[in-house]
Structure formats: structure tokens, C-alpha cells
C-alpha positions, 0 to 999 in steps of 0.5 A: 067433490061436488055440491049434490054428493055434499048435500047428500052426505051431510044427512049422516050425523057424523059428517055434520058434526065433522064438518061443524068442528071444521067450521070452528078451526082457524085454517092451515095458512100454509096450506092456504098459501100453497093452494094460492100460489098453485092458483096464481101461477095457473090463473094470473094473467102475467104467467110469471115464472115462480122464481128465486127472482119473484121470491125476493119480490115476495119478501121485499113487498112484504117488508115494504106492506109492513114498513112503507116508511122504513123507519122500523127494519134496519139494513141489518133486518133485510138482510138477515131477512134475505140471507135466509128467504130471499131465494126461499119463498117461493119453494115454502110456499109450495111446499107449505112451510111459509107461515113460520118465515111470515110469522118470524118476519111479523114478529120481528117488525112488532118488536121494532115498533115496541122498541120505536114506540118505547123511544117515543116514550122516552124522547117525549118524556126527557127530550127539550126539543130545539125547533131552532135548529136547521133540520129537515125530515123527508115526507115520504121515505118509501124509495130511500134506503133502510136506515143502516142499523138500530143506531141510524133508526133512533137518529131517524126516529128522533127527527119523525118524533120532533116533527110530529111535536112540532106539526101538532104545535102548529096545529094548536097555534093555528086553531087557536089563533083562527079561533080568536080571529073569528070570536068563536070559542077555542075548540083546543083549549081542552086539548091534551099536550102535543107530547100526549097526542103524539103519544097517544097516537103511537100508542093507538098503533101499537096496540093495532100491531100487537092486536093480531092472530094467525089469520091476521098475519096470514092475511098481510103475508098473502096479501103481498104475494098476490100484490107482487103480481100486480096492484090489484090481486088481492087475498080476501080474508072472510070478513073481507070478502063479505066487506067486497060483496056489501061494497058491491051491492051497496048495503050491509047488515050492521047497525048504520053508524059511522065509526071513528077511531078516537085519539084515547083509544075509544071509538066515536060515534061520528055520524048515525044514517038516517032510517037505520038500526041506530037511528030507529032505536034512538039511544045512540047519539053522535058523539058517544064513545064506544069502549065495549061490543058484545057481539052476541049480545049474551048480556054476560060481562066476561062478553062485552069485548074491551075495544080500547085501541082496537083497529077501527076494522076490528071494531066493526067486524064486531059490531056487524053480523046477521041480521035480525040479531043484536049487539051490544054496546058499552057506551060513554055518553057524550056529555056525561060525567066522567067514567059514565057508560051505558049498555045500549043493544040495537038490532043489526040490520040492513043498511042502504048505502044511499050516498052510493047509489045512482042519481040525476038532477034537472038543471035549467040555464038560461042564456044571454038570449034567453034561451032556456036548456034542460040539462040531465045530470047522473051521478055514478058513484060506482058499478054496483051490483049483486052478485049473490041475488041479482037485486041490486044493480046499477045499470037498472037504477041508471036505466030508470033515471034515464027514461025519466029524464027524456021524460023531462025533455032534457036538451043534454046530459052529464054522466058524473064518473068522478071518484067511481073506482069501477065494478061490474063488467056487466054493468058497464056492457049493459049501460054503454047501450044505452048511449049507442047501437049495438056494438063493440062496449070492450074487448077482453084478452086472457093469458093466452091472447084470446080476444074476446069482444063484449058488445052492448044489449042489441036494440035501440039506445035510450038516449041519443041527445048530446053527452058528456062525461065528467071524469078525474084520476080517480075514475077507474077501471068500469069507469074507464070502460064506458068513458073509453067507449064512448069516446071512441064511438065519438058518443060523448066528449070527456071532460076532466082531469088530463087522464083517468086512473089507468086501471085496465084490467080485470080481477075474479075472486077464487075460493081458496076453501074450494082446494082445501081437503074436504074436512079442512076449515075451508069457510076459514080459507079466504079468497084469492081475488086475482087479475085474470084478463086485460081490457082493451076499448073498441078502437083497440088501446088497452086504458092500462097506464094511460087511462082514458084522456080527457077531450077538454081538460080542466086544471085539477090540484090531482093532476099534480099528485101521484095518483094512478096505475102508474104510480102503483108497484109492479103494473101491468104495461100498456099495450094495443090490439087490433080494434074490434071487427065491428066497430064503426065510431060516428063522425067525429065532427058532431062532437065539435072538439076544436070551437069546445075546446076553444069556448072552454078556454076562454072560460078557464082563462077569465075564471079566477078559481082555476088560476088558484088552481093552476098555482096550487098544481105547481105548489103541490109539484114542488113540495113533492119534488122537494120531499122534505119538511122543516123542523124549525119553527120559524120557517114553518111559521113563515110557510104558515103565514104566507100560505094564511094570506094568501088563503085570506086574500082568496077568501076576501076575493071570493066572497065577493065574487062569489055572492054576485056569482050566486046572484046570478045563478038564482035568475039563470039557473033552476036545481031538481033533484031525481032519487031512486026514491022519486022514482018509486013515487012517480011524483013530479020533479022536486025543486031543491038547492045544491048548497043546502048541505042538511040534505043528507042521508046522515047525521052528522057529528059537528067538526068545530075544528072544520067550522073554523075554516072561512074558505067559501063553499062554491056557490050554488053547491057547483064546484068549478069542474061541475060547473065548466062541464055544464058550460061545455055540455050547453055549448055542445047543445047549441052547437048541435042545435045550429048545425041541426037548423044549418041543415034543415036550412040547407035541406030547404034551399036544396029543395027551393 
């Protein structure tokens, strides 16, 4: 049926009535399942056939989603498991018969976590645990097998219950003692009992397991048939979709507080934005305990929803809504008298995302010969955009900034990618010309190996000066996109992490309600967010596994984790095309790649901080081969120790040098601060430091257990890969500058 018969229909009072009693049904999620199947094999880029052997895969991902430690199914449960819909799934899915096996499955995981939860209970209450024995526990159990029975499990359990009490011993310890070190009041002296936390803790989660309905199941269930695919295929309940959508364009409508879920089942109000609902309204204050939410805000007691031990997620679909309606709260007053509550009502609104938005600063360096450089600093976030209205958009707010800074003279530029996990293709398409010619940005390829080259807005770029790219293993995917494209077009030299994520393909959210019976519940049906493509860069090599490899490679404790495509179940592979037609990449010898990576050595090889940093990589390295912890306290006070003093010993090396550092950068270095907001005001550039951390667009709860920790902060506010990509950005400025006077020189003597 199409939108106009739709519209016109909906003028009978009947078919509007139906459709309302259609709005207020749950979806049949065995429906549901079967259009996604239908939809993944028609649209997914791998074109998997929809096997006995994807069936095991559908149940297999499922019990690890469930279960990634495996502590709660036995080899027993998988197997009964297997037995009956190992070789199943795939039919019921088709043949709309999935929910009940998914239901079974869910039921049997909330039993085991009662029973679990149930010898916490009991271990915590009975057990005088021995912490001089010579016992270990493994960090991570998610490659290991299933304990072999409820036998194996209990002795399994046992061990995760015992390190759980010993860890938050230790922790008390420590805060304790750092407390008393520093003369600064013991923000554990009021701690419950480590048995209590520990309980607590799993009380929290099993309330979050049993706390769920048809659509919650459902959601776990489809959600690790479309992961079987690949990492990135997701099922997109509602409120999910519009969580996707609010992520994109950088606000929300809600009341603009952060949540945090307390450890006795309360959610605490950890920090309020500035300018927002809450904020405006001023009966809310950091630190108060929610324990209700009435979402209509009827006023009516049989409203006001018990949240005691409700899944953060759960909490804030509760409190977000339309805007312009309210919500009310059931609030413990921070500092109150115990049993205390408020009802405080504030109107849902938007909420910017401002700490997501794009941004620049000015940084002024003086060299040894006095030479000043104007360098530009954007920082991206994320490539978002508005789908729905098109107002929102990064590409916009980046072009503004830009502009402004060729304004300001800038003899370089950084564009900051750390930590931005992608978004919009059309975002990305679009920025990329602002560095080059028009020419090939990525290369698209569908299931079928239709290539598809997508090329940067025609015209003349906006910025030709000398560039760098910050990256980490945390860019991802758009991110990849632009950082691969100049560095094949030997636009800009990447500076990093050793690689980017790896994430190089691309998903399209499909409407599930869409293939529903007219008159079924189809706003209940989800969408399915499924990888319809792989991108490849102008030169060719898809960014898929490899990422995009940094030209100068700065040492990060990330580089040690297990961080990237490459680690995530069931990626697609890595592979090649042939490079664009059109593609034509400057001379690589403008970049001056061999004398860079040179001066950065020698840079890396005096600073102090990144042989700190190279001995906590091979530290990380070890501890995640090794994979186990111990349970003897001794060894853990041992390990403790050790690591204290050389923390103290750092410290102590630190504050010294850091001080002189922060002598030095106050005569060679200037901050200016570029927002959205100094744009809309035209004014002039406003001087600012990076180390005042009360610049922030949120109050924030204080931490007294973080003020405990003596690490210095980095001085000036520049942590070393910020400061080292600056370095390597001026180094390119006067190499380029001396290359330019060569020339001119050169040019000159030619004509003589």
C-alpha cells in the first residue's frame, strides 16, 4: 500500500480506530523475525546461505549475547539447546515459530542467574573465604568452554564470588590508605560491607534479567541473528531507533541529566547540562537519588513507576518523551534525611549535545627562533547529521570553522578523528572536498560487485595549507573514510594509533513495520539496521580489518588491547579493487614522510611519558595473555604495591617536569577557543586554557574517590599524542615553508 491510499483511507472512522488499536498492540515478534530473516537474505551484503550451519550460528551467538562469560549455561543446557534447535532455527524463523525456542532459551538463562545469584546469597552469608590459598580465576571466559554441569558451574562461581570480595577489599584498602596518605577524609568509611556490594551488585543484575517482556526478548533474540551476519547488522527496537536517530543529530528531547545507576538500586543524578530542562527548572541537584518516574506526569500514585533496580536504559525511556510534556520525578534529596523524597516535575525538552559537536581552537607556537605559527585544531566527535529534517549537520558546522580559520591566518591544521566511531557517508563525501579537488572521496561495492565511485562537491577546496590527521583504534568507519582518502591523495599525513578500527562497511536501517499486514502493530516492529555494502578508498584497499595505517605512529596503551574489527565475531574480510578511474594522488614527496618520521623519533625517544607508555603496552600485553587473576591476597597486595610505586615514582618525576613543562609552554604557546556559538556571534577569538576543566558544558557530581588519585594532569591540558601531532604538523609547516623559499630561490637564480 502506498502513502497517498494511506492518508486517504485514514478519513474513515473505522480504519482510524483500527489503526489506533494497532498503535496499542505489542508486535508479533514471530512475524517480525521472519520478515528480518526474509530481509537479511535479500539485502545483506555477504548473501549467506540460510543454513542448518547459520542456524547454529543463530543459537550459538545467542547464548554467548546471553552469557559472554559462560558462567550460567552448562554443557548440559547447550546441549539440550542444540539437540532440539541447533539445525532448526533457521526454518522457525521462516516459518514464524522462533519466539517460543527464543522465549525457552531466555527463560532457562533467568533461572540460572536466580540460582547463581541465589549461591551468592548463600556463599556471602556461610562462607569464611581463605584468600591464602593459591587460586586463580580467569579475566575473561569467553573462548573457554561451558562449565561441564550445575556441579562445575557452583565450583566456577564460587571462585568469580571470591574474587569479587577480595577486589572490593582491596579496593576499600587502597581507598583507605590514599585517603590517609593525602589527610583527606575517607570517602569509604561510610561504605557498606564488601559482602553487601558484591550482593548488591548482583542483586541490581538480577532484577535487570527478570525485568523484561516479549519485546525485550525479542530484542536479544533478533539482535544475535542479525550480529551473526557481521558486527554491525543490528535489530533496532523503537526506542532504539530513536536513541540511533537523537545520536545522529546530536540532541534529544528529555530533561538534560546524566544518569547513574546506584549500587542500592536508585539512580543518581551525576551531572545536569547546562541550559537544560533541569537546569532551567533548579529542583534537581547533582547528586539526588531517583527512585520514581511518572512518565505522564498524571500526579496519580498508581503512575509514579518503582525504578528501584531498573536498567539505566529503562529508566531513561521513561523519563524521555515529547517535548513540551513533563515528567515526574520521585527524588531522595542529596543530603536529606533518610527515607526523604520530593516530587519534582520538569518539562521534557531538547537537549543539545554540545561535547559532541565540531569544534577548533588557534594554537600559537613560538620556535627556538622565534618564529611564530598559527596552528588550526578541529575536533570531530562524530559525522553527524539529521536525517529527518536535514538541520543538523557536521559537514556544515566544520565548513563554518574552517573558513574561520583561514580567516585567522592558520599556517597548518589538525583534524582531531580520535574517538569518532563514524556516521554519515554524505557527510564524509562532502568534507573530504574541502581538502582536495574534486575527485574520487570512496568507492561503494554491493553484493552483486557493482562498484559505485562517490566523489567530493565539484569546485575548489577550502583549505590547501599543510594537514594532519589525528587518528586512534577508536576512529571508525566515516572516520576511516576521510582519514584514507587523504592519505591516498597524500593530502595530509595521519598521525596515531598504529591503525584505525577497521570498520569498512556500510549499514542502512530497514523498516520491518513496513512488511507487516497492514493492520498489524507495525510502529511496534523495529527496524533492521543491516550492512548493505563495502567501501573501498580511491587507491583501491577496502579499510575493512586493516583500518587506515598511521604515516607516524605514536605508542598508545590501545595498541595493546583487543580493540578493532578484527577482534569482533563474524567480520567481513579484507579485500581489494581496482582504484578509482579518476584518481590522480599529489606528489608524495610534499608530505616529507622520511625527515617526519625522523624529527618524531627523536621527539618519542627523549619524551619520558611514552617510555611510560611503551612499559604499560607490554604490561597490558602480558596480563591479556596471562588472563588470570589471583585469589591470594598477599600476591594481590604484592602486585599493588609494586604498581603504587612505580605510580608514585612517576608521579614524583612528573610533577617535576611537568611544571617546568608548563613554564615553558606559557612564553611559547597561546590557546583560542572557536565554538559554533563564537561563530553565530562573529566575535573575535577568545583566549582560553586547555587545562581549566570548569569549561564544560555540565555540572558535574564530584567523584571523591577520583580527587584521591595524585596522577598529574598533562600539562597545559595537551596529552602527549596531541602534543606530538602538534609538533609534527609545525615540522611539516617549515618543511614546506623551506621547500616553498628553495624554490622560489631556485626559480630566481634560473631567471638571473
Amino acid at each position: 500500500m502506498t502513502t497517498s491510499w494511506f492518508r486517504k483511507a485514514a478519513s474513515a472512522v473505522a480504519l482510524v480506530a483500527i489503526s489506533c488499536t494497532a498503535c496499542a498492540q505489542q508486535a508479533d515478534f514471530n512475524e517480525v523475525g521472519r520478515q528480518m530473516a526474509i530481509m537479511l537474505q535479500n539485502s545483506h551484503f555477504a548473501r549467506l546461505p540460510f543454513n542448518e550451519e547459520l542456524s547454529h550460528r543463530f543459537l550459538d551467538d545467542y547464548l554467548k549475547d546471553l552469557d559472554f562469560q559462560r558462567l550460567y549455561f552448562t554443557q548440559e543446557d547447550v546441549d539440550v539447546f542444540n539437540e532440539k534447535y541447533g539445525d532448526q532455527f533457521h526454518t522457525m524463523l521462516l516459518n514464524g515459530k522462533s519466539m517460543s525456542a527464543a522465549t525457552e532459551i531466555y527463560r532457562l538463562f533467568e533461572k540460572r542467574v536466580e540460582e547463581r545469584v541465589a549461591l551468592t546469597g548463600k556463599l556471602l552469608k556461610e562462607e569464611q573465604f581463605d584468600f591464602t590459598k593459591d587460586e586463580s580465576v580467569m579475566v575473561s571466559r569467553k573462548d573457554v568452554a561451558w562449565p561441564k554441569n550445575t556441579k562445575d558451574a557452583e565450583r566456577l562461581w564460587a571462585l568469580q564470588i571470591k574474587e569479587a570480595v577480595l577486589g572490593e577489599t582491596l579496593r576499600r584498602e587502597v581507598i583507605s590508605r590514599l585517603a590517609k596518605e593525602q589527610n583527606k577524609p575517607d570517602p569509604g568509611i561510610a561504605d557498606r560491607s564488601p559482602q553487601e556490594k558484591v550482593s548488591l551488585r548482583y542483586k541490581r543484575f538480577l532484577n535487570s534479567v527478570k525485568d523484561v517482556n516479549e519485546e525485550d526478548i525479542a530484542s536479544y533474540f533478533l539482535n544475535s541473528v542479525a550480529r551473526s551476519y557481521d558486527p554491525h547488522t543490528d535489530y533496532m527496537r523503537p526506542p532504539d531507533m530513536e536513541k540511533f536517530k537523537s545520536g545522529m543529530k546530536n540532541e534529544l528531547i528529555g530533561i538534560g541529566a546524566l544518569l547513574q545507576a546506584d549500587e542500592d538500586g536508585a539512580t543518581k543524578i551525576m551531572g545536569i547540562m547546562l541550559g537544560g530542562p533541569a537546569d532551567r527548572e533548579g529542583k534537581l541537584n547533582l547528586n539526588d537519588r531517583v527512585v520514581g518516574v511518572d512518565a505522564l506526569n498524571t500526579g496519580k500514585p498508581e503512575d509514579m513507576v518503582d525504578i528501584m533496580f531498573m536498567k539505566i536504559d529503562k529508566v531513561v525511556n521513561f523519563i524521555r518523551g515529547k517535548e513540551g510534556t513533563s515528567v515526574g520525578l520521585k527524588v531522595e534529596p542529596a543530603g536529606g534525611a533518610p527515607g526523604e523524597t520530593k516530587i519534582v516535575v520538569i518539562p521534557r525538552g531538547k537537549v543539545e549535545i554540545k561535547d559532541e559537536q565540531a569544534s577548533g581552537e588557534v594554537i600559537e607556537m613560538k620556535s627556538d627562533k622565534e618564529i611564530t605559527r598559527r596552528l588550526g585544531i578541529i575536533t570531530l566527535p562524530s559525522f553527524y547529521a539529521d536525517f529527518d529534517e536535514g538541520k543538523v549537520r557536521c559537514s556544515v558546522d566544520v565548513e563554518k570553522i574552517l573558513k574561520r580559520l583561514n580567516d585567522e591566518k592558520i599556517d597548518g591544521l589538525i583534524l582531531d578523528l580520535r574517538n569518532n566511531g563514524g556516521g554519515s557517508l554524505e557527510e564524509v563525501r562532502r568534507m573530504t572536498g574541502f581538502f582536495i579537488e574534486s575527485g574520487p572521496v570512496v568507492q561503494v561495492k554491493n553484493t552483486l560487485g557493482q562498484v559505485q565511485v562517490k566523489d567530493s562537491d565539484s569546485g575548489k577546496p577550502i583549505y590547501t595549507g599543510p594537514m594532519v590527521v589525528m587518528t586512534d583504534k577508536s576512529s571508525a568507519s566515516a572516520s576511516e573514510i576521510l582519514a584514507g582518502a587523504l592519505q591516498d591523495f597524500n593530502r595530509a599525513v595521519v598521525v596515531g594509533d598504529s591503525s584505525t578500527f577497521g570498520k569498512g562497511t556500510v549499514q542502512q536501517p530497514m523498516d520491518i513495520g513496513r512488511m507487516l499486514p497492514l493492520f498489524a502493530a507495525r510502529n511496534r516492529a523495529g527496524h533492521l539496521k543491516v550492512t548493505i555494502q563495502k567501501f573501498y578508498r580511491p587507491s583501491g584497499s577496502s579499510t575493512q580489518m586493516d583500518g587506515v595505517a598511521a604515516n607516524v605512529v605514536i605508542p598508545s596503551l590501545t595498541d595493546a588491547l583487543d580493540l578493532g574489527e578484527k577482534f569482533l565475531d563474524h567480520p567481513l574480510p579484507h579485500d581489494r579493487i581496482r582504484p578509482a578511474g579518476d584518481f590522480k594522488p599529489l606528489d608524495s614527496q610534499a608530505l616529507f614522510l622520511p625527515r617526519l618520521k625522523e624529527l618524531s623519533q627523536e621527539r618519542l625517544n627523549a619524551c619520558k611519558d611514552f617510555s611510560y607508555i611503551i612499559q604499560d603496552v607490554m604490561k597490558a600485553k602480558d596480563r591479556l595473555k596471562k588472563n588470570q587473576v589471583s585469589l591470594n591476597k598477599a600476591t594481590r597486595e604484592k602486585e599493588i604495591a609494586e604498581s603504587d610505586a612505580m605510580q608514585k615514582e612517576r608521579n614524583a618525576e612528573r610533577r617535576t617536569r611537568f611544571a617546568k613543562m608548563a613554564e615553558d609552554d606559557k612564553k611559547s604557546l597561546a590557546f583560542f577557543k572557536l565554538t559554533l556559538e563564537d561563530l553565530e556571534k562573529d566575535e573575535a577569538l577568545v583566549p582560553y586554557n586547555p587545562a581549566d576543566e570548569s569549561k564544560d558544558y555540565m555540572r558535574r557530581a564530584k567523584d571523591a574517590t577520583a580527587e584521591l588519585d595524585e596522577t598529574p594532569k598533562w600539562p597545559t591540558g595537551l596529552d602527549p599524542l596531541k602534543r606530538e601531532s602538534l609538533s609534527v604538523l609545525k615540522d611539516l609547516v617549515d618543511l614546506t615553508e623551506n621547500a616553498r623559499l628553495a624554490g622560489i630561490l631556485k626559480n630566481a637564480a634560473e631567471v638571473r
